[in-house]
N, C-alpha and C positions, 0 to 999 in steps of 0.2 A: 504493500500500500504506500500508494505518496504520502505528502504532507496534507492535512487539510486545512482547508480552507480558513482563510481568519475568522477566526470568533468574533473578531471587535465588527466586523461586520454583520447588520442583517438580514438574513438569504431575502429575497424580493420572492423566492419561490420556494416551497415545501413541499416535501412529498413524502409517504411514511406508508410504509406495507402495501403498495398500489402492485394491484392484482386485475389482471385482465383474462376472461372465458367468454373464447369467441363458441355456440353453439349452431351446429351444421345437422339439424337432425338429430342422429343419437350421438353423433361426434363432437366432442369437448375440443377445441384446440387452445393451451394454455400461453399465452403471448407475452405476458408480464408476470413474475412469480415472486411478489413480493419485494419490491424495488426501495427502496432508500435515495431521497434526492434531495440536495436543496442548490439552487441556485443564488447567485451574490451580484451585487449592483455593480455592470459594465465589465464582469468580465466576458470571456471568450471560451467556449467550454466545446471541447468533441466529442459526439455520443459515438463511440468507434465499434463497429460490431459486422459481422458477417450478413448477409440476406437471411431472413425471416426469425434474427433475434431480440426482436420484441423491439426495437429502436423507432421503428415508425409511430409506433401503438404508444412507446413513450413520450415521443414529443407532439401526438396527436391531443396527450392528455392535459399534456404541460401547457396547448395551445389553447384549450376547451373545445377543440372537435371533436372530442370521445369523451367520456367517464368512465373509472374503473368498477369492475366489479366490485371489486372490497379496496379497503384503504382511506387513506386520507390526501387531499390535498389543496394546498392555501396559498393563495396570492397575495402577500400583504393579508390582510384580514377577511380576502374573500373565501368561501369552503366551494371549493370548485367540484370537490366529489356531489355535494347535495344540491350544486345548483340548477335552476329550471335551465328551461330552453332561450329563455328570453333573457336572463341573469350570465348564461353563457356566452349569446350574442352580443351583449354588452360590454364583458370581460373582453372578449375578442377585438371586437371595433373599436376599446379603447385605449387595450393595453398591449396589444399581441398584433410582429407585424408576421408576414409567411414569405418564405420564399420554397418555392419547388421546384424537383427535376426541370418541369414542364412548365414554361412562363406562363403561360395561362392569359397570354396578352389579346384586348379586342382586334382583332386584323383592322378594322374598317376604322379607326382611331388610330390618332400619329401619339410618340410614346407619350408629349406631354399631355392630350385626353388621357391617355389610359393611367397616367401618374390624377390626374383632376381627377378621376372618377372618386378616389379616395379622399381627396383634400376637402373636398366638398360634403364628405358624411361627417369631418375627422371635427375635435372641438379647437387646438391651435396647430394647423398643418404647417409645415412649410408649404411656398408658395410653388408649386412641380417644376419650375425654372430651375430653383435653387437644388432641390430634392436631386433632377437630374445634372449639373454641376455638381455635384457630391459625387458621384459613380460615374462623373467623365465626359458626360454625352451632351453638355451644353449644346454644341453644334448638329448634334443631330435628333435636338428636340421634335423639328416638325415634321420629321421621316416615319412612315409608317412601317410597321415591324416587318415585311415582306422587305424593306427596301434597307433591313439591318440583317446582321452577322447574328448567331445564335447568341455570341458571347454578349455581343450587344443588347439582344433580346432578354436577356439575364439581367443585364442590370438594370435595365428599366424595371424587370421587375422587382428587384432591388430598391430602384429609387421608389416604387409604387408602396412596398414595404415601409419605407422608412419617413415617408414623409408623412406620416399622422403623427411621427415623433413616438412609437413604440416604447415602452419600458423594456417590452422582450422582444428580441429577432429570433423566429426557428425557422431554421434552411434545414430544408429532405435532401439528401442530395445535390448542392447548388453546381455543381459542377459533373453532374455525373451521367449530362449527355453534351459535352464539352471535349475538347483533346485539350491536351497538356498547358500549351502555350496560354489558349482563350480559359482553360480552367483556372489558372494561375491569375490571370485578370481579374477575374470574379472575385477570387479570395481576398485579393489586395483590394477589391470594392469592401469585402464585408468585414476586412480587419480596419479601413479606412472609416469605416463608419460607428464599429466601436468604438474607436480611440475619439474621434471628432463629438461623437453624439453622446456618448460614453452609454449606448445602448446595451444590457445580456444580451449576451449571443450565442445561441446553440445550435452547430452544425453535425446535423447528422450523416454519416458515412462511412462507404467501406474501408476507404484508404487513406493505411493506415501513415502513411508520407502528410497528410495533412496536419495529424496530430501535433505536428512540433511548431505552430504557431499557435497551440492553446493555451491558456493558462493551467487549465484544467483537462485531462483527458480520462474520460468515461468509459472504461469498455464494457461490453453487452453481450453476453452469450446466452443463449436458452433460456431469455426472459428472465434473466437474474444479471444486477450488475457485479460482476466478477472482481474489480478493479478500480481504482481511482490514482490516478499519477497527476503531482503536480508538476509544468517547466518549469525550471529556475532559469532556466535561460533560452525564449522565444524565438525562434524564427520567425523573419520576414517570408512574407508570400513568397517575393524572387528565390528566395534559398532553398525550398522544397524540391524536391526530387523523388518524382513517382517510374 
């Protein structure tokens, strides 16, 4: 086990015995098996785990997409386990930005629409100029995602993320229908926006070369966290090697 996390700090996020039973008929599949988490304000944390190690199902929980079967878990003083559907959506819109594999961008909307679509529900947004200036793409605000690079599509969604001003960033994957070079891009977007925003940030992934610009690395196997490593000494995006 690494070191953990400073005490003098208080986690933004809790989580204690979260258990996930997905039911398929008479078939139980067990996802989460009693997890222990907390998260701490503006670090950088990697959930690092193989395909179908309960990582998804964890930060779907940590996001309020999902609830656990059994367990507990607390946002600041929200109980995220007992909350409604509407208590959820809430949570989400105001505290939780997303990034996924799959940008999820409106085609027929150029990226600074698609970054407004958010600013406009959010309560103090950045203004989607700024938001995209942040991830680089000032100049290709009024380009419609057809007429960008995938890498590029990424950080818009990125900037679509971050510009409600999140407390929490959870990336699935953010790089993980990317090649190397445009992958590396992305990271230096979402380590850039930690340190600037001093946003959490939790990136879930296979690989395992990412983990050395965490503060924290998490690993995940068979729905149990196996592992906690602290860096003492980060790497930059550029220094990774996958």
């Amino acid at each position: 086990m690494g070191m953990p996390a400073p005490a003098a700090s208080q986690a933004v996020l809790e989580a204690r015995g979260l258990t996930k039973v997905y039911r398929t008929g008479e078939v139980e599949v067990h996802a989460l098996r009693g997890v222990d988490l907390d998260l701490y304000p503006g670090e950088f944390v990697v959930l690092l785990g193989p395909s179908g190690s309960g990582k998804s199902t964890l930060l779907n929980i940590l996001g309020g997409l999902d609830v656990p079967t059994a367990g507990d878990i607390h946002y600041r003083d929200h109980d995220l386990a007992r909350a409604s559907e509407r208590e959820l959506t809430r949570y989400r819109r105001e505290h939780v930005g997303f990034v996924f594999q799959f940008y999820n961008l409106i085609p027929s909307l150029t990226a600074r629409e698609n970054v407004a679509l958010v600013t406009e529900i959010s309560g103090e947004p950045m203004r989607p100029e700024e938001a995209l200036g942040l991830v680089g793409l000032g100049p290709r605000m009024d380009h419609f995602p057809a007429q960008l690079s995938g890498g590029e599509q990424q950080r818009v969604a990125i900037a679509r993320a971050v510009a409600k001003r999140p407390e929490l960033l959870l990336c699935d994957e953010p790089t993980g229908a990317l090649d190397y070079v445009t992958g590396k891009l992305v990271l230096e977007t979402l380590a850039r926006v930690n340190t600037e925003l001093g946003t959490t940030t939790a990136v879930i992934t296979h690989n395992a070369a990412i983990a050395g610009m965490a503060d924290r690395v998490i690993s995940i196997a068979d729905g149990r966290i196996v592992r906690i490593d602290s860096n003492p000494h980060k790497l930059r995006p550029d220094e990774l090697r996958w």
